[in-house]
Predicted model as a PDB file, atoms N, CA, C, CB and O in Angstrom, pLDDT in the B-factor column:
MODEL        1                                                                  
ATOM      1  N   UNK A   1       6.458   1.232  -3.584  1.00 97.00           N  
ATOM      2  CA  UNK A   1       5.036   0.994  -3.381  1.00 97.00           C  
ATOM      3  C   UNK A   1       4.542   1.956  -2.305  1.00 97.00           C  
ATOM      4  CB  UNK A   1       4.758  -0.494  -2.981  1.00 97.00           C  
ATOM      5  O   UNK A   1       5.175   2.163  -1.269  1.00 97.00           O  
ATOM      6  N   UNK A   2       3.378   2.533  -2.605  1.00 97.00           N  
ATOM      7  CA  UNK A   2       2.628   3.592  -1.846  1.00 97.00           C  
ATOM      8  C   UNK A   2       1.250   3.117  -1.458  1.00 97.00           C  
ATOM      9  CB  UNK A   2       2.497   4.889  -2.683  1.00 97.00           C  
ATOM     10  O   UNK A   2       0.414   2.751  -2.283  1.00 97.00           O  
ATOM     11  N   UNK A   3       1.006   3.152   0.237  1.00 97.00           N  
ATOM     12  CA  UNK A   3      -0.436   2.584   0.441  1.00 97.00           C  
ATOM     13  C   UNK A   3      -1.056   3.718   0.980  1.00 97.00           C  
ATOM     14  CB  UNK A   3      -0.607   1.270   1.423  1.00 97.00           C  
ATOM     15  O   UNK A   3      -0.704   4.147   2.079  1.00 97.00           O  
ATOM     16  N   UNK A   4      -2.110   4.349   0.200  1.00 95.00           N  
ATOM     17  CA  UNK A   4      -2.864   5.101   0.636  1.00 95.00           C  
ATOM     18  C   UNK A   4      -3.935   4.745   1.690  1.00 95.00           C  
ATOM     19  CB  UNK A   4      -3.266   5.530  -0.311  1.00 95.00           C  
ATOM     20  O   UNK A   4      -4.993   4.392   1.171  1.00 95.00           O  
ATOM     21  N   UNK A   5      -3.924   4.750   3.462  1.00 89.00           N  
ATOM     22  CA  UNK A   5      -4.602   4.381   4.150  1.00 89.00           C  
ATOM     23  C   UNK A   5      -6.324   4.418   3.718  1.00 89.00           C  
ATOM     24  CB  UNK A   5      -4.135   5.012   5.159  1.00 89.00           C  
ATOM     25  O   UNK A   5      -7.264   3.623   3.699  1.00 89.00           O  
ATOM     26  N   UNK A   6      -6.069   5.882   3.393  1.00 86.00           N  
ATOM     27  CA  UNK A   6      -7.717   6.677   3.432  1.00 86.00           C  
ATOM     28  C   UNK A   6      -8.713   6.156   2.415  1.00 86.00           C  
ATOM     29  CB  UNK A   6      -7.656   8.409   3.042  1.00 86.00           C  
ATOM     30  O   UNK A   6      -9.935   6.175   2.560  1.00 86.00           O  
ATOM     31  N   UNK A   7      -8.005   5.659   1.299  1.00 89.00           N  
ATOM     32  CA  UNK A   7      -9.345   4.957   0.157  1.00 89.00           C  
ATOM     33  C   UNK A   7      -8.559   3.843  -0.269  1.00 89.00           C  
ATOM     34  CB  UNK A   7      -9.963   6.018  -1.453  1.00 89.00           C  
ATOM     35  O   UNK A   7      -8.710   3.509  -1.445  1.00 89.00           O  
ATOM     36  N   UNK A   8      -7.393   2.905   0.740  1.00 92.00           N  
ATOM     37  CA  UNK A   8      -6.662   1.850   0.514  1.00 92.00           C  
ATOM     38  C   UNK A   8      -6.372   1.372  -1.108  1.00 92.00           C  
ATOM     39  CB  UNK A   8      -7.337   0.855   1.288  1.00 92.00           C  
ATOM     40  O   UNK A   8      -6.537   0.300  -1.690  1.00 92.00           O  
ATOM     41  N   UNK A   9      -5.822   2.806  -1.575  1.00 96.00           N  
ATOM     42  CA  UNK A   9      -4.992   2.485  -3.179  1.00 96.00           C  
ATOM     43  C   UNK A   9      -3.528   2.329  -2.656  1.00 96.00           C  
ATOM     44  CB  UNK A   9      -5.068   4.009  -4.571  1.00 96.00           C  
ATOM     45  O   UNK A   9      -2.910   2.697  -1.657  1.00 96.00           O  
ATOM     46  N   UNK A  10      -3.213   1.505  -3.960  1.00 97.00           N  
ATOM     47  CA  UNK A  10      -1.743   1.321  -3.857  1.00 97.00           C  
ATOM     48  C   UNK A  10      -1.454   2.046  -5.439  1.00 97.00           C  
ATOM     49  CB  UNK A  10      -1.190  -0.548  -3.596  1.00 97.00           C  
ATOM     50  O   UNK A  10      -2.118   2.021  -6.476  1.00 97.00           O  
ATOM     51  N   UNK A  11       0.099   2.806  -5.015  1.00 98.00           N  
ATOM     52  CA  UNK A  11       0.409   2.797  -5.892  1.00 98.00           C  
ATOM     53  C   UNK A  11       2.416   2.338  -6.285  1.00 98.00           C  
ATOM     54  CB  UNK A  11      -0.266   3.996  -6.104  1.00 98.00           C  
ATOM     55  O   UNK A  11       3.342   2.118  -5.504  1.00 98.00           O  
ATOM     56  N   UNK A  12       2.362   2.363  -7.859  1.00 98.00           N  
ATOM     57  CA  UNK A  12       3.923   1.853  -7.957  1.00 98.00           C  
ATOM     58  C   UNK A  12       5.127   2.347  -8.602  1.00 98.00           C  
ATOM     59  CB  UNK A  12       3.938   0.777  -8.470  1.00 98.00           C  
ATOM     60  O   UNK A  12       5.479   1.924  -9.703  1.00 98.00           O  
ATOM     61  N   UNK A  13       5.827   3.310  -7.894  1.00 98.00           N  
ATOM     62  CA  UNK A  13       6.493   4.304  -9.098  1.00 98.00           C  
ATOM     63  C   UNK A  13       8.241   3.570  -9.090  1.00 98.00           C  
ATOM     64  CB  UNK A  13       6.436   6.494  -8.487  1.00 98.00           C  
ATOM     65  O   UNK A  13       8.971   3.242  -8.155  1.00 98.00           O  
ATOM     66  N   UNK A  14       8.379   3.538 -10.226  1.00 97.00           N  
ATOM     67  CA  UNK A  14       9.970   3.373 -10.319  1.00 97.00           C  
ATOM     68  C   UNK A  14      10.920   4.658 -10.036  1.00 97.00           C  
ATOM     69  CB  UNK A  14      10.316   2.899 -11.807  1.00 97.00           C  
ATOM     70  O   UNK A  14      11.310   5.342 -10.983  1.00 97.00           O  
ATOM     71  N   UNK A  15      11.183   4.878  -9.052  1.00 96.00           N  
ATOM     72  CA  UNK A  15      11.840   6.148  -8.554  1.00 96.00           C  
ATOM     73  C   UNK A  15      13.434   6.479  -9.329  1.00 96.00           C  
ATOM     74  CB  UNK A  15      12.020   5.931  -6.800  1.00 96.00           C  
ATOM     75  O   UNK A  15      13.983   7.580  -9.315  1.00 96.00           O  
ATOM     76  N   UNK A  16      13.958   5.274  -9.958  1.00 96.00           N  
ATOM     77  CA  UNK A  16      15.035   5.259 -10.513  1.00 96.00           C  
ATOM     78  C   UNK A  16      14.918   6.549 -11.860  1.00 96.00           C  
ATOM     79  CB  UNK A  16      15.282   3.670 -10.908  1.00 96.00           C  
ATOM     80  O   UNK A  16      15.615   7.540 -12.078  1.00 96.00           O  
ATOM     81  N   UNK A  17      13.929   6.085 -12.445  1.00 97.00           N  
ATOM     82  CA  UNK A  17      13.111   7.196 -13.754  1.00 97.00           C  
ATOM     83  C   UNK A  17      12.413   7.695 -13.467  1.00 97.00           C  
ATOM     84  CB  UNK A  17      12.457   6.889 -14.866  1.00 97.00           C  
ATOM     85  O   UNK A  17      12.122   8.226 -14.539  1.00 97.00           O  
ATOM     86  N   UNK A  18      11.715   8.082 -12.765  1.00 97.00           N  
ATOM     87  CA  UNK A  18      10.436   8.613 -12.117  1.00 97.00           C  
ATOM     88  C   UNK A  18      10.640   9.229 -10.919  1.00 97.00           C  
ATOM     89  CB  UNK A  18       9.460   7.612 -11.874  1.00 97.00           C  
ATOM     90  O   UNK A  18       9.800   8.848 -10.104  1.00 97.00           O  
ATOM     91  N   UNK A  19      11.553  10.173 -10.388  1.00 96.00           N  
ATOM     92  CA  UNK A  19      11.859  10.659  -9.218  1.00 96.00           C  
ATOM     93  C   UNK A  19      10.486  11.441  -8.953  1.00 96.00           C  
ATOM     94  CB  UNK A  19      13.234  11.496  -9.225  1.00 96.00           C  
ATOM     95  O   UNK A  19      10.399  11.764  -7.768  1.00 96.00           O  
ATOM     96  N   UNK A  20       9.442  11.814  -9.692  1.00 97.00           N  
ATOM     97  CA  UNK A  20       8.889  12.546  -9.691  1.00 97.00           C  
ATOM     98  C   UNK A  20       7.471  11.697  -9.406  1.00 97.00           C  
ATOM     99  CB  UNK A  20       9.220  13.331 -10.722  1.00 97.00           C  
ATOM    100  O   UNK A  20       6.482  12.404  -9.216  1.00 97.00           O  
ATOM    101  N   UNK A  21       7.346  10.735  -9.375  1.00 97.00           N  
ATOM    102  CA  UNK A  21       6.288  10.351  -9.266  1.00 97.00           C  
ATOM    103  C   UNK A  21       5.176  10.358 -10.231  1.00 97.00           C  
ATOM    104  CB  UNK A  21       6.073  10.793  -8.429  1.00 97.00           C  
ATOM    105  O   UNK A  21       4.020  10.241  -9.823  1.00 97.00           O  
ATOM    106  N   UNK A  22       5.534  10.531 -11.895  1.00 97.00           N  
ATOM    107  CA  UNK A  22       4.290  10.884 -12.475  1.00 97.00           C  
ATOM    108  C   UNK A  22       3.745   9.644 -13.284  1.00 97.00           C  
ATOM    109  CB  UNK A  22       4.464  12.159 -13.378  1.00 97.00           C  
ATOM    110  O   UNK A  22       2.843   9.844 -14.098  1.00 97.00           O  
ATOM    111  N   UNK A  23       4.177   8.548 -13.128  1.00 98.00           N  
ATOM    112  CA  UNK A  23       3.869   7.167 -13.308  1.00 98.00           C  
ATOM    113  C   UNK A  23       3.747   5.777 -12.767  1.00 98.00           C  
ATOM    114  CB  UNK A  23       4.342   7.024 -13.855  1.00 98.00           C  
ATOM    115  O   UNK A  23       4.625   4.920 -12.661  1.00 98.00           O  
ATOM    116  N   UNK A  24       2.390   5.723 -12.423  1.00 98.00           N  
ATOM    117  CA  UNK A  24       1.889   5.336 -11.098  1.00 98.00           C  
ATOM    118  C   UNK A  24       2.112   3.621 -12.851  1.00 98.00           C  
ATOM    119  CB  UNK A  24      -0.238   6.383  -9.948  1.00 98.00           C  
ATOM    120  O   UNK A  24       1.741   3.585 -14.024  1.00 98.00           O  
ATOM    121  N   UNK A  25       2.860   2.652 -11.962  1.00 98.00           N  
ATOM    122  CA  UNK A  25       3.001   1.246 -12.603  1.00 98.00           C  
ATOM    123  C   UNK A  25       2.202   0.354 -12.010  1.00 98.00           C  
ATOM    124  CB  UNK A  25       4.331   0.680 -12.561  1.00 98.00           C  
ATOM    125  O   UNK A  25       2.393  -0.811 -12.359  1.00 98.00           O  
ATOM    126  N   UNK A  26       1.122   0.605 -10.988  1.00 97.00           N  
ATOM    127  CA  UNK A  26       0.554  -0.266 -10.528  1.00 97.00           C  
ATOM    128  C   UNK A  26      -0.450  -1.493 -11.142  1.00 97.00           C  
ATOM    129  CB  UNK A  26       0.133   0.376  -9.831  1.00 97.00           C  
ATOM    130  O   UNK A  26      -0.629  -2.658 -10.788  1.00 97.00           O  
ATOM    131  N   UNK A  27      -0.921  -0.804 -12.050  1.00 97.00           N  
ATOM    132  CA  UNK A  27      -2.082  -0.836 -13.326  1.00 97.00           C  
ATOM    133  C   UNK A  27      -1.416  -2.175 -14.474  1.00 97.00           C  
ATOM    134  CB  UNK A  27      -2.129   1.141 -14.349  1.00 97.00           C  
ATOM    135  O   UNK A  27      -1.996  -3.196 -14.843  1.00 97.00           O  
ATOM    136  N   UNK A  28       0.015  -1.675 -14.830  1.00 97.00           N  
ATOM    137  CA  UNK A  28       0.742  -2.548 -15.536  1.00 97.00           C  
ATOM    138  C   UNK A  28       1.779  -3.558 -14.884  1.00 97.00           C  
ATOM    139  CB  UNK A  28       1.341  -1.795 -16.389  1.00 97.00           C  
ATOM    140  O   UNK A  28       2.358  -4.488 -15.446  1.00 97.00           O  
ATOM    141  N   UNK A  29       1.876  -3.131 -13.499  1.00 97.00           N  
ATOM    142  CA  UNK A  29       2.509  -4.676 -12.832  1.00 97.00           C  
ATOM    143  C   UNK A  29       1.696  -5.241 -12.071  1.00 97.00           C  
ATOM    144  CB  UNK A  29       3.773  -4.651 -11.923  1.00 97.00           C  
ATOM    145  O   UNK A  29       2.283  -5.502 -11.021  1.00 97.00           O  
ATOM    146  N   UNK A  30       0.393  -5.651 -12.039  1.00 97.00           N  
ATOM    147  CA  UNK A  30      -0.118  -6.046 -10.820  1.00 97.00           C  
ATOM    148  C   UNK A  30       0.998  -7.432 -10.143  1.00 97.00           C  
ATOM    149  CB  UNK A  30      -1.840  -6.516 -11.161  1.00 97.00           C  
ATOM    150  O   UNK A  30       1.884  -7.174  -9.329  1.00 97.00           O  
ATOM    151  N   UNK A  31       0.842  -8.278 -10.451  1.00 97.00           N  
ATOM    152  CA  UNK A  31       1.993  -9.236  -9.572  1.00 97.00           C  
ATOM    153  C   UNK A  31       3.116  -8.600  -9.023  1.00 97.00           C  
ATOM    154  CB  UNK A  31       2.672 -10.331 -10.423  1.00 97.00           C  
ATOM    155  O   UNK A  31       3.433  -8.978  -7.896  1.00 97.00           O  
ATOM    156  N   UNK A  32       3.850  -7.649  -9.594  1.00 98.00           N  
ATOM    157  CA  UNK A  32       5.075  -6.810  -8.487  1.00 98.00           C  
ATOM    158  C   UNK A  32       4.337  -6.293  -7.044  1.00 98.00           C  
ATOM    159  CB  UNK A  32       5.797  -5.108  -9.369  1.00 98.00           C  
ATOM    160  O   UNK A  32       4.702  -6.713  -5.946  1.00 98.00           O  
ATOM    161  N   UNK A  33       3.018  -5.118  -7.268  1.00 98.00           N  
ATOM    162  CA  UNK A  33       1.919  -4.636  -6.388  1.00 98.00           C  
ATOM    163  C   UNK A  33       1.633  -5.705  -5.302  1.00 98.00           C  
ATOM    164  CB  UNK A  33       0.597  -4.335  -7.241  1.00 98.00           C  
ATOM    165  O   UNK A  33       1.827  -5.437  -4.116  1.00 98.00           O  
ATOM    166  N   UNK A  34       1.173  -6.914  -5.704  1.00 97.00           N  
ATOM    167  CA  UNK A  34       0.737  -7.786  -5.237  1.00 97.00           C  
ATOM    168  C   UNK A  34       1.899  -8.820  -4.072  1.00 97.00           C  
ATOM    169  CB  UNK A  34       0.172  -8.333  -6.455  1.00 97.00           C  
ATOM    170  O   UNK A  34       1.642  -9.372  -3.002  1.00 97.00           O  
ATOM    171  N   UNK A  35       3.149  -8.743  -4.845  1.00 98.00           N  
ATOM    172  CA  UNK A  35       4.069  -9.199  -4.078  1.00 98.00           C  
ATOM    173  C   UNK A  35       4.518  -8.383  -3.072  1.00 98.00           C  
ATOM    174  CB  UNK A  35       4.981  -9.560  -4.742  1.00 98.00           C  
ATOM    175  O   UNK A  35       4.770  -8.825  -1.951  1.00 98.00           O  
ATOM    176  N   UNK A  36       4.687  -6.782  -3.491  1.00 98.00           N  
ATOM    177  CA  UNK A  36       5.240  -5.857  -2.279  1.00 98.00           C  
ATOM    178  C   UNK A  36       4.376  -5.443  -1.662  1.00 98.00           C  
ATOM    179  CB  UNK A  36       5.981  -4.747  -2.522  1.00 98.00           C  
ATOM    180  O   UNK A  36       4.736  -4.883  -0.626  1.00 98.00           O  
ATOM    181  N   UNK A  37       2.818  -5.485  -1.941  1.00 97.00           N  
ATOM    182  CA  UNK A  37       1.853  -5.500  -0.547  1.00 97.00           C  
ATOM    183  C   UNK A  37       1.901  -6.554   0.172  1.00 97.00           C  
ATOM    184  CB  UNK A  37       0.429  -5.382  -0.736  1.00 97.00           C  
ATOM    185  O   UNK A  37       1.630  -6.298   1.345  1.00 97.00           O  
ATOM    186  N   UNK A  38       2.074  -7.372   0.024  1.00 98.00           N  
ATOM    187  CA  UNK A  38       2.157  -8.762   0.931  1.00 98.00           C  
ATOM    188  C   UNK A  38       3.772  -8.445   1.643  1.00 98.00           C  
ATOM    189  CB  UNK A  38       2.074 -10.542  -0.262  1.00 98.00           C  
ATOM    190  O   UNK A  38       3.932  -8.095   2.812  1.00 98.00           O  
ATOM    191  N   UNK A  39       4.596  -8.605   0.899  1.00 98.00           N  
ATOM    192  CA  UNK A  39       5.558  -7.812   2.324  1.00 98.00           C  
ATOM    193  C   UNK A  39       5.444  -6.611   3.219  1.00 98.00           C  
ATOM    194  CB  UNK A  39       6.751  -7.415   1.924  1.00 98.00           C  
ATOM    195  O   UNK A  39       6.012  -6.466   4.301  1.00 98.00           O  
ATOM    196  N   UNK A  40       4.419  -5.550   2.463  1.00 97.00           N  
ATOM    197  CA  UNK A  40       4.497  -4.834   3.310  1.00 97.00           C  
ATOM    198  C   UNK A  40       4.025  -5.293   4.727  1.00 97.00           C  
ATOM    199  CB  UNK A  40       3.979  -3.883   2.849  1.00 97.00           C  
ATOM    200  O   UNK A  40       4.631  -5.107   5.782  1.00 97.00           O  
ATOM    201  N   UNK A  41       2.651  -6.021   4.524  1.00 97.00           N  
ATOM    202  CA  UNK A  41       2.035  -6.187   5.704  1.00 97.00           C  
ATOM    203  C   UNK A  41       2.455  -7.181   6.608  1.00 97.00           C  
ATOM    204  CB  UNK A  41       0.862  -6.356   5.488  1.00 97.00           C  
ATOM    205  O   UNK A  41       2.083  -7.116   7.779  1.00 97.00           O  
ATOM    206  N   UNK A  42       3.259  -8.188   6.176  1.00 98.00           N  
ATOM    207  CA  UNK A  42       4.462  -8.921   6.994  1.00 98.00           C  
ATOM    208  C   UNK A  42       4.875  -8.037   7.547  1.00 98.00           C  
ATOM    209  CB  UNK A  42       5.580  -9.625   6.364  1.00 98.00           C  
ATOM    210  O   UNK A  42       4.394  -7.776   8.650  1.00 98.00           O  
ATOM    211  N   UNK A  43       6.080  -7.107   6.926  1.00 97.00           N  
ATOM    212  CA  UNK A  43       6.303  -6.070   7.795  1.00 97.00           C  
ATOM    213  C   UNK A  43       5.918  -5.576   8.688  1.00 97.00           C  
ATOM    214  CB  UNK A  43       6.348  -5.437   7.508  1.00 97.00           C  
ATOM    215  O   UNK A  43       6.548  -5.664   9.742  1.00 97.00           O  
ATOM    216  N   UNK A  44       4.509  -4.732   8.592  1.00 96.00           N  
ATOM    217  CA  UNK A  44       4.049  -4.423   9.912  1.00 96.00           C  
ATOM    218  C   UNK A  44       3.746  -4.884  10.342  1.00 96.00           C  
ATOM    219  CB  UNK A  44       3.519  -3.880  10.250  1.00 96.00           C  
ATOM    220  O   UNK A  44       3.966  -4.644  11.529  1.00 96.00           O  
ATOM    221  N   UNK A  45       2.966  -5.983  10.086  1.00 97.00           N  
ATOM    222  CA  UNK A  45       2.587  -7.267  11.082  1.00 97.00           C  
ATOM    223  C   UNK A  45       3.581  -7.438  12.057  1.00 97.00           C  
ATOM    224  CB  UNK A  45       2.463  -8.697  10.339  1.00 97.00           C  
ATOM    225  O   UNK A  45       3.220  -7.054  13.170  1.00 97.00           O  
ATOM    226  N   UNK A  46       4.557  -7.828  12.004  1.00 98.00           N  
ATOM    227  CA  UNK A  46       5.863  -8.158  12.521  1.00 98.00           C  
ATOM    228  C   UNK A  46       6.145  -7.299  13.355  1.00 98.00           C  
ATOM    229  CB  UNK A  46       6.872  -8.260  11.656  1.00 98.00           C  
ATOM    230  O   UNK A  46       6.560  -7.852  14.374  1.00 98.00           O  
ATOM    231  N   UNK A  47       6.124  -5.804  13.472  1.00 97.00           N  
ATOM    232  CA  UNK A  47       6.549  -4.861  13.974  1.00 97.00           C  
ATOM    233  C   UNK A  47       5.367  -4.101  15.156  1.00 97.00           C  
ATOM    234  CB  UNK A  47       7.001  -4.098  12.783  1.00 97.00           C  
ATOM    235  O   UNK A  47       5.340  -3.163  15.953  1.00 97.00           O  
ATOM    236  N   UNK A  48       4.549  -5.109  14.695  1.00 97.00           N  
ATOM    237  CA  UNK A  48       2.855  -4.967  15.956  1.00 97.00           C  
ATOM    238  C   UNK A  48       2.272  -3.358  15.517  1.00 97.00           C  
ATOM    239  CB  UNK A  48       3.428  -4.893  18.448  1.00 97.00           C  
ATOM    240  O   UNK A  48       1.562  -2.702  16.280  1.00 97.00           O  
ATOM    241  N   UNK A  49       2.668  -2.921  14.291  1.00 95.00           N  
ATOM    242  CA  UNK A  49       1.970  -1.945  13.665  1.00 95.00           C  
ATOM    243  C   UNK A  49       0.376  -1.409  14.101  1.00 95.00           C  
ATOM    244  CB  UNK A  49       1.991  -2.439  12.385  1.00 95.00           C  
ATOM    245  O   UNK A  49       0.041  -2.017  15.117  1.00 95.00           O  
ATOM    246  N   UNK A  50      -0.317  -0.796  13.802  1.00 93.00           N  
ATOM    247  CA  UNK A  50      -1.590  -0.683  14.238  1.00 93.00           C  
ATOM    248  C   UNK A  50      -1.922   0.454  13.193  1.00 93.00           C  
ATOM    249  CB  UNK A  50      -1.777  -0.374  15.873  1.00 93.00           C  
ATOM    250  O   UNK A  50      -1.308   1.499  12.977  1.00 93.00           O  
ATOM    251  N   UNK A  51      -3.107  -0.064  12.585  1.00 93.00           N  
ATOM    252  CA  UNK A  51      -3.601   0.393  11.486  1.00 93.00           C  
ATOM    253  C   UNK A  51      -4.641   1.917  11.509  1.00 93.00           C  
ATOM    254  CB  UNK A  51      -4.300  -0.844  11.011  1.00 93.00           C  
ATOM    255  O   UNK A  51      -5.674   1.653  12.125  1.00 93.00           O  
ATOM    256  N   UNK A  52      -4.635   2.676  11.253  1.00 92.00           N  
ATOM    257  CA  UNK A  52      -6.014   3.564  10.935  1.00 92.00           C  
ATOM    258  C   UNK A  52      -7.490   2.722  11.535  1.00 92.00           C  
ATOM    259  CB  UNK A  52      -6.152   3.768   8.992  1.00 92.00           C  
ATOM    260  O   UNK A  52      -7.788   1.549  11.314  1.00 92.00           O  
ATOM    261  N   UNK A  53      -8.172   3.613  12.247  1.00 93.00           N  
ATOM    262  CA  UNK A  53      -9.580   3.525  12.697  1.00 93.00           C  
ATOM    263  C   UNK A  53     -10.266   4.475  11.792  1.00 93.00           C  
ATOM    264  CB  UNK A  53      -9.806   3.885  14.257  1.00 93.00           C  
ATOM    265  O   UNK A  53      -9.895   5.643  11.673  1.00 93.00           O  
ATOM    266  N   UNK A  54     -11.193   4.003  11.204  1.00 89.00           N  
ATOM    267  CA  UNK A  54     -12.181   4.681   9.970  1.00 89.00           C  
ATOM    268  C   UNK A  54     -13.284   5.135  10.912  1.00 89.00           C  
ATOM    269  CB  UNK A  54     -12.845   3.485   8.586  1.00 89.00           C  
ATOM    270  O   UNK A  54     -14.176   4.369  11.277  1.00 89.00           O  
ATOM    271  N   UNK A  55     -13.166   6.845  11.427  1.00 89.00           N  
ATOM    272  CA  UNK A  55     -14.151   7.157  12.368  1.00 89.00           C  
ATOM    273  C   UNK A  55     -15.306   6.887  12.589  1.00 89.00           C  
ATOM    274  CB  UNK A  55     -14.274   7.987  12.418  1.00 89.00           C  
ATOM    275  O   UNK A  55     -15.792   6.524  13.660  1.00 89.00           O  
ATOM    276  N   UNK A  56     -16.138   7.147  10.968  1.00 90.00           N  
ATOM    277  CA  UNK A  56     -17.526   7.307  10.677  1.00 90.00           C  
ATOM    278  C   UNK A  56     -18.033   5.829  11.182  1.00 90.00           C  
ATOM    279  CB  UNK A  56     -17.838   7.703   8.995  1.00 90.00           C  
ATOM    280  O   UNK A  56     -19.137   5.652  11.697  1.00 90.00           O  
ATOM    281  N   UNK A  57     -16.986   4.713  10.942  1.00 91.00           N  
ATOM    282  CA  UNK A  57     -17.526   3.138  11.122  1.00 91.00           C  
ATOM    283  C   UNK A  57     -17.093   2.793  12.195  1.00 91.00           C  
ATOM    284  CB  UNK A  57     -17.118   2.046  10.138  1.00 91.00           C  
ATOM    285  O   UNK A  57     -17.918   2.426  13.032  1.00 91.00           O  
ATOM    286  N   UNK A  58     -15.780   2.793  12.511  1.00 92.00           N  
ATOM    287  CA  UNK A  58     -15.198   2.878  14.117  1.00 92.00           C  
ATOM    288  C   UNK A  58     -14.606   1.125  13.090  1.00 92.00           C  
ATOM    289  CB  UNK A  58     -16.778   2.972  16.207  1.00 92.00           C  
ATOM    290  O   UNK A  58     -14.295   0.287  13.936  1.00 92.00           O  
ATOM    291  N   UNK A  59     -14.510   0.802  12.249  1.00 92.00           N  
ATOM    292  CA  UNK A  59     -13.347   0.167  11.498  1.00 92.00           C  
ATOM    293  C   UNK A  59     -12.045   0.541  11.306  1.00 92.00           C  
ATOM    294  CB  UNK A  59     -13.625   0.043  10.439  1.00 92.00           C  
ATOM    295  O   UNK A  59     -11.599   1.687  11.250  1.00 92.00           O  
ATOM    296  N   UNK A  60     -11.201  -0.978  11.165  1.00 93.00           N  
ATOM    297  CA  UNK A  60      -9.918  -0.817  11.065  1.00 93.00           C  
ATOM    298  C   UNK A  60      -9.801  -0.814   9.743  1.00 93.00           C  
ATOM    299  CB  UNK A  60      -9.129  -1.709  11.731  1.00 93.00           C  
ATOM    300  O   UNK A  60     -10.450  -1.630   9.089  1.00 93.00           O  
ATOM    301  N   UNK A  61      -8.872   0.193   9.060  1.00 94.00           N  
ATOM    302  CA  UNK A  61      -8.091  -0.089   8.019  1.00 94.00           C  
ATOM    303  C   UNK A  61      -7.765  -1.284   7.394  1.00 94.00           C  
ATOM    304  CB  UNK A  61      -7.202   0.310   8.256  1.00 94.00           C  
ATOM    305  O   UNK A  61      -6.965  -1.831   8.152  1.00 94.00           O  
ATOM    306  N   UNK A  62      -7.964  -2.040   6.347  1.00 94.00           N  
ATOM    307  CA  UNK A  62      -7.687  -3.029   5.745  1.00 94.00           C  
ATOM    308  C   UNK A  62      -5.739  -2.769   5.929  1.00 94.00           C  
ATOM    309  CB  UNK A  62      -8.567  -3.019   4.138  1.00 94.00           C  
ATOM    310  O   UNK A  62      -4.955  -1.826   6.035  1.00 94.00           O  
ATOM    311  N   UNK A  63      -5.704  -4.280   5.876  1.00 96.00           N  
ATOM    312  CA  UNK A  63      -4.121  -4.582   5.487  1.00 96.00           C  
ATOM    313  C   UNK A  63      -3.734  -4.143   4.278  1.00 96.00           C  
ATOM    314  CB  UNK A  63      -3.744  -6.019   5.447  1.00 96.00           C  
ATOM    315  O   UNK A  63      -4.681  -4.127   3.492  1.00 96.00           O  
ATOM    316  N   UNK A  64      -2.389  -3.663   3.671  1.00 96.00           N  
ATOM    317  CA  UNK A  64      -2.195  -3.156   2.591  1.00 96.00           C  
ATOM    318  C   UNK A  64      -2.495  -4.434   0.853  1.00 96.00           C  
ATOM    319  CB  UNK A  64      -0.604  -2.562   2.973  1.00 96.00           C  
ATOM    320  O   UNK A  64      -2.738  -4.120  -0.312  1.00 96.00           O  
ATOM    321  N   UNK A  65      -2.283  -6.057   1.623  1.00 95.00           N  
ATOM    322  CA  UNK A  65      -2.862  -7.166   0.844  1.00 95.00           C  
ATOM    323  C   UNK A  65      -3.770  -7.304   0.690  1.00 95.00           C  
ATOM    324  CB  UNK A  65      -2.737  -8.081   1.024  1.00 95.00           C  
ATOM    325  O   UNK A  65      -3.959  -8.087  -0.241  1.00 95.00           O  
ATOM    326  N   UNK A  66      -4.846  -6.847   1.248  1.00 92.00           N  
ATOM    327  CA  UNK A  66      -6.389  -7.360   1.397  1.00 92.00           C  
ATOM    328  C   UNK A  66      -6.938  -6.715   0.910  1.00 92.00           C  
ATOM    329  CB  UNK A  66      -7.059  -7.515   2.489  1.00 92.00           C  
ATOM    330  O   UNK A  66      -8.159  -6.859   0.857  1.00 92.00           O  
TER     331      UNK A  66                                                      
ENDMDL                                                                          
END                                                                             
């Protein structure tokens, strides 16, 4: 799973077949997406992470779940 800070996409490649990245599975698993964004942000949560400030707004970055 890949969280793009800047326009908060996720994406989901099976790297096993896909070393290459050219099949983004996000689209056709949403519940996998949905489960490994929610760990991700446990994760950083946990780890006192600190997210992207969105200059133009002086906003924080959404969580990778939200």
């Amino acid at each position: 799973l890949i969280y793009f800070h800047k326009d908060q996409q996720l994406e989901l490649y099976d790297l096993e077949n896909d070393i290459e990245e050219q099949h983004d599975l996000s689209k056709s698993m949403p519940g996998l997406v949905k489960k490994l964004s929610t760990l991700m942000t446990k994760i950083l949560k946990e780890r006192n992470a600190h997210l992207p400030i969105i200059k133009k707004t002086g906003t924080i970055i959404p969580w990778p779940d939200e």
